[in-house]
TILUMMAR-553808 format. One record per residue (C-alpha): x, y, z; residue in three letters. Coordinates in steps of 0.05 Angstrom, whole numbers, plus 5000, padded with zeros to 4 digits. Layout:
XYZAla;...
***
This chain:
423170453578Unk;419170963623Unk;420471783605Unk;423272003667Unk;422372723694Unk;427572963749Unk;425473733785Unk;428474083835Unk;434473863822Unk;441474223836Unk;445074043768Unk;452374013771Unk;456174073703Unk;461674463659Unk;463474823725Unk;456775103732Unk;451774923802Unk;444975073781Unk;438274883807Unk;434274603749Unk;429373993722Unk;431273383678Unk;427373043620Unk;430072343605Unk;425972103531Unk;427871473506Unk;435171363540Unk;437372093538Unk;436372743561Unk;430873093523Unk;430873833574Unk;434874223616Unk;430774743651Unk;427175053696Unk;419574893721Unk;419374313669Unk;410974003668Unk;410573353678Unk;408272913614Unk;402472383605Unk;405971783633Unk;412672013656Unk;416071753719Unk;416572523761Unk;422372463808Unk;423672973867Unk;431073143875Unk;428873513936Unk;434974043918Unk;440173433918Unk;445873423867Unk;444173143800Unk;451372963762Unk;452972663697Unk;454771943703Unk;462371873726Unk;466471613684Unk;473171043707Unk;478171063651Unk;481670473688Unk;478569803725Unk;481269123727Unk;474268713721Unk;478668093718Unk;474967773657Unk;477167263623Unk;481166923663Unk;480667013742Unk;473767033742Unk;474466673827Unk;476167373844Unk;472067883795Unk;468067863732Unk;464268423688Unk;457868353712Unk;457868383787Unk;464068993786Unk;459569383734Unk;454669323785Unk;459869483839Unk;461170113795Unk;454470343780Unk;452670343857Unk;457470823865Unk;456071233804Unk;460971003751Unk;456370923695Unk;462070773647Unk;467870353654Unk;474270203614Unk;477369553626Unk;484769373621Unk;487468853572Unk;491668433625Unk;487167883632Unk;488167083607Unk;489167113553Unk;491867823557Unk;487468303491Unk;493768353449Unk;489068333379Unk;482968493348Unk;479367763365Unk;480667833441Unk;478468523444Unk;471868353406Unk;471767783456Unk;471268193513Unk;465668623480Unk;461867983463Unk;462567713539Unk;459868453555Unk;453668463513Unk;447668403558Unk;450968263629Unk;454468913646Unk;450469453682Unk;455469993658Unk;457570243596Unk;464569893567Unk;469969993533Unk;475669603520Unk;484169783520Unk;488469393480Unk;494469183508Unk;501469163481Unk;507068803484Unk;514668643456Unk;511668173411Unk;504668483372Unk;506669173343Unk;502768913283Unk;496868843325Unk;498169433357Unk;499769873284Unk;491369543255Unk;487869753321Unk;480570043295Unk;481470723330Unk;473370553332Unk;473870013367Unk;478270193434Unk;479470803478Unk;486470733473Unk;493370203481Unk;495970043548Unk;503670053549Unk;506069743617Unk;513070023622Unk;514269743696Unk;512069003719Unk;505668593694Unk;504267973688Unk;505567513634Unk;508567853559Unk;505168543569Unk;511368893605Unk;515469323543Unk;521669303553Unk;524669303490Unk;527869983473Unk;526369953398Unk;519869613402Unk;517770153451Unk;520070723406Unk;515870373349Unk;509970393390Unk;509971023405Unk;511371233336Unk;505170833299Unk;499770733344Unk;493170983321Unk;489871063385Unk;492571513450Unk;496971143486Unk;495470953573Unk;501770783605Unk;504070443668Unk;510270793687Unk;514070393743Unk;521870223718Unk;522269423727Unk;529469473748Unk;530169893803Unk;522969503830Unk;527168853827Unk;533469133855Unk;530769363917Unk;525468763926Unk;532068373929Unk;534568833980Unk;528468794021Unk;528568054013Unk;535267924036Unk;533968244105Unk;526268024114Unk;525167454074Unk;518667354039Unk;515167714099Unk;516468464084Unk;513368984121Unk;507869244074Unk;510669934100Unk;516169824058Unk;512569773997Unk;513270523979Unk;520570453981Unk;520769893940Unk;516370063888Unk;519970783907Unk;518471443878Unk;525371453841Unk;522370863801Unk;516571243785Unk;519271873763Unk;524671593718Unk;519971073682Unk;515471773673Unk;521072223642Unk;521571613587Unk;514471493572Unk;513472343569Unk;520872413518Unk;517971813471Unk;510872213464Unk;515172813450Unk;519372513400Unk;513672243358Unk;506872723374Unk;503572153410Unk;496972243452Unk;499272013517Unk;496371963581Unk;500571763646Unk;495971323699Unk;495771353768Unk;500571813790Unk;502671813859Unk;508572213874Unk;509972963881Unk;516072843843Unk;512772673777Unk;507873293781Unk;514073783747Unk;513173453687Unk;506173513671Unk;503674213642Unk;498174533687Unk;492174903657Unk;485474563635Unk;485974033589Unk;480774293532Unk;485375043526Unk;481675693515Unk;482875583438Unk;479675013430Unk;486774483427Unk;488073983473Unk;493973733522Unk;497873223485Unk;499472983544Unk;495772853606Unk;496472643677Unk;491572203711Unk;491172053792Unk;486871523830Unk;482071613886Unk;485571193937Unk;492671623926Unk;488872163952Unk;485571864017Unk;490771414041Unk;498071534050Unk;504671164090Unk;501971174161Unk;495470734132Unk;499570204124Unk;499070014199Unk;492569894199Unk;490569664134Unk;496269274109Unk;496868904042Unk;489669164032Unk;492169834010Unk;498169463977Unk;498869733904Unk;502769893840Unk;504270443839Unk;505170443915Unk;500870893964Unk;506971373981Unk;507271944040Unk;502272454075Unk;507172974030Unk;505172623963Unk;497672603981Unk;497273363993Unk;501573533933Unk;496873063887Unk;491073353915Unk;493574083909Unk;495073783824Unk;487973553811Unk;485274293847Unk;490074713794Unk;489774263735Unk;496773923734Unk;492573223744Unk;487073133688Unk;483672633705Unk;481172213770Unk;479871513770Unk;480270873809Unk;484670283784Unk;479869823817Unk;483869203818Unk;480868683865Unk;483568093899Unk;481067603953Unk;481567654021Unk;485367114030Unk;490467283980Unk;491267944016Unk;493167574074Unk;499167224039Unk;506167464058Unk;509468054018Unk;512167713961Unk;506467313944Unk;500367803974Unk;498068093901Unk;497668883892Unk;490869153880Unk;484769383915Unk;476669463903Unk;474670093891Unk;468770363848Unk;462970283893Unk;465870773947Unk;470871223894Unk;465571893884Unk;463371773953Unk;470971893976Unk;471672433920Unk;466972793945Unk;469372754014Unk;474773253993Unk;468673723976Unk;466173684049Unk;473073834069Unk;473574424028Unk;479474183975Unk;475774063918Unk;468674363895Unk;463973793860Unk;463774213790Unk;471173993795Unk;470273213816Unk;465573183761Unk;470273493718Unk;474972993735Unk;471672333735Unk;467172543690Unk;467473123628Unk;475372943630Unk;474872243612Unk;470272403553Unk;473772903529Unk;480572493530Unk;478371833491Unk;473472203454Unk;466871893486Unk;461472043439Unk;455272273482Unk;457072173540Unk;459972433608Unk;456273173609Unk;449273443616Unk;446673663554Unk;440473483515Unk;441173063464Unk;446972603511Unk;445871903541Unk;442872013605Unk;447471743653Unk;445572123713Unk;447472043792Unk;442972373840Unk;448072563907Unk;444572663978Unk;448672914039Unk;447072424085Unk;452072074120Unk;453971284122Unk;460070844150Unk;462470334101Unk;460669644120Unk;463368954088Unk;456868674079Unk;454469354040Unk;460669043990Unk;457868873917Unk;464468683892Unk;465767953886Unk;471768073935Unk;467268203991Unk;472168724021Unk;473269514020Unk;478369834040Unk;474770374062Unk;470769984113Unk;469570304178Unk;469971064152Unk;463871464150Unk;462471884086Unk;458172504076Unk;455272384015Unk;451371773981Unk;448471603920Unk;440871643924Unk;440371373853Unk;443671303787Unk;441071163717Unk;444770803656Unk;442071023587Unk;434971353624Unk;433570763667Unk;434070753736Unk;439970263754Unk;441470383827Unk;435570593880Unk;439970833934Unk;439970133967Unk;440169623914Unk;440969483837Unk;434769473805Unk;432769153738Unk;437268853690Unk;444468993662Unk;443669593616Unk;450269703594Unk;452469923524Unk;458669913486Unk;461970563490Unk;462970993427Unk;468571323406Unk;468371933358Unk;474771923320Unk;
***
């Protein structure tokens, strides 16, 4: 592994911009400074004054492994991810089998080892039926348990009241939910049904998988934590309606404690809204659902003032063809890591956001909240996961696509920003136009 020296760089990190150099020694950053020399055999790369951030960070991808490896698998979506700057990755546990114990989850970190270009961790997943399971989890050994409390597939929707409460009360780990309430989904799909058919408009999908649904399954999730002290963290929020709930401030307060309970949002509730359903379809077809123009604003208003905690993707992909399936069979999901910072920090070029606070978001946040050891910040002594930024415009084009997919939905829109390079653990993993050496992923640590 090469020492790697970075200089002139314009280092983004803990709200600061500064202009500064890099030393990467043997997989982490060794120096943070200014006019840095270059060292007998070290690999000296100009930044030219372009934005140097800490690896991003995606609390929430569906990689699709084991299982539905046709449409997605670890190793080509970690490299998906790492193009675009997500240097770490947590995976959800709805997969076939679904991780509902300790030997699937080890499972998934065994089918990880070596192939994934990203750093990994693993959710467990829970259902009506494993609260033993769910009551051993190493705290060690997964960033958290994913409760679905709307519709999933197979056993992992919770819907039993006392099971639920039991959860909540003796997990060891924070708890990620999926708040959608199944009923209300189901009651209006058969309302939708009954004057369309199977065909649905995909413009009706917001009112479907309405905003009513959302909020109530929300106040549930939010009263259980309550009740019982439990970490929790809400994902992909879409609604303005479910912003009251969640405390704004920073997550980390000025003494020191933390939110017990946090708000997350995903890149693609901020960039699309109703009206792209013309266009775009069951590409941008989703659950939760992409809502209205109203929503969008308010969400991105939350993530500027610290209502929403934490930015990620829910990368969930699906094939074309599938996409092209009428309503009530077309699946909900949609690749998204290799273009997510890119479109992030579009809303920095549009003056919503600053990129201290994307990195913040995608980054230092998710750390912070599962309790990454090492990683997600500049500071000597951390992993160097590292994305160098350029301003330099590019339009989205399929066959640019890494995913197995083959299929963005961001094709056709030009961004101002791409990533120039990015490095996993002090290697370089991505040179701006292609992956580059081997997978050199680790398993993620967590310091509890």
């Amino acid at each position: 592994m090469p020492n790697t020296l970075i200089v002139n760089a314009r280092l983004v990190n803990e709200g600061r911009e500064f202009d500064g150099d890099l030393r990467i020694e043997d997989g982490r950053i060794a120096e943070i400074g200014k006019g840095l020399s270059a060292r007998s055999g070290e690999v000296v790369v100009d930044a030219a004054g372009r934005r140097l951030l800490p690896g991003m960070i995606d609390d929430q991808v569906h990689f699709r492994e084991p299982g539905m490896e046709h449409k997605a698998d670890m190793a080509v979506e970690s490299g998906a991810a790492v193009a675009g700057g997500l240097t770490s990755f947590m995976d959800m546990p709805n997969t076939n089998p679904p991780t509902l114990d300790a030997a699937a989850l080890e499972d998934k970190y065994r089918r990880a080892a070596g192939r994934v270009w990203g750093n990994h961790g693993f959710y467990m997943g829970a259902s009506n039926d494993n609260l033993e399971a769910v009551r051993a989890i190493d705290p060690k050994a997964t960033p958290g348990l994913k409760v679905f409390m709307g519709a999933s597939t197979g056993n992992m929707l919770v819907d039993n009241p006392e099971t639920l409460d039991a959860i909540f009360r003796d997990t060891p780990v924070p708890i990620i939910t999926h708040c959608e309430d199944t009923p209300m989904i189901e009651a209006e799909t058969a309302r939708y049904k009954e004057k369309y058919g199977d065909d649905i408009p995909a413009a009706c999908h917001p009112d479907i998988r309405s905003r009513e649904a959302c909020k109530k399954s929300t106040v549930l999730a939010l009263s259980l934590a309550r009740r019982h002290g439990t970490r929790l963290h809400v994902l992909h929020i879409s609604t303005a309606d479910e912003l009251a709930l969640f405390e704004t401030g920073p997550m980390i307060r000025s003494d020191g404690s933390r939110k017990q309970i946090t708000a997350e949002t995903c890149i693609h509730f901020l960039r699309f809204d109703r009206s792209d359903y013309a266009a775009l379809g069951h590409l941008i077809k989703c659950n939760p659902a992409i809502k209205d123009p109203e929503d969008r604003e308010a969400l991105i208003r939350a993530v500027a003032d610290d209502t929403i905690d934490v930015l990620a993707t829910d990368h969930a992909p699906h094939l074309l063809e599938e996409k092209q399936r009428p309503y009530t069979s077309a699946p909900s999901g949609l690749p998204l890591v290799q273009y997510a910072l890119n479109a992030a920090l579009e809303l920095v070029h549009e003056g919503r956001l600053t990129t201290a606070q994307v990195v913040q978001k995608f980054a230092h946040a998710p750390a912070q909240l599962f309790d990454v050891e090492g990683r997600g910040f500049l500071r000597e002594g951390y992993a160097a996961d590292l994305v160098l930024v350029e301003d330099t415009p590019f339009t989205v084009r399929r066959e640019d696509v890494l995913s197995k997919c083959g299929w963005s939905p961001f094709e056709g829109r030009t961004f101002h920003s791409r990533i120039a390079s990015t490095w996993v653990n002090g290697v370089l993993a991505w040179d701006g136009q292609q992956l580059v050496g081997s997978p050199n992923g680790q398993r993620l640590a967590f310091a509890r």
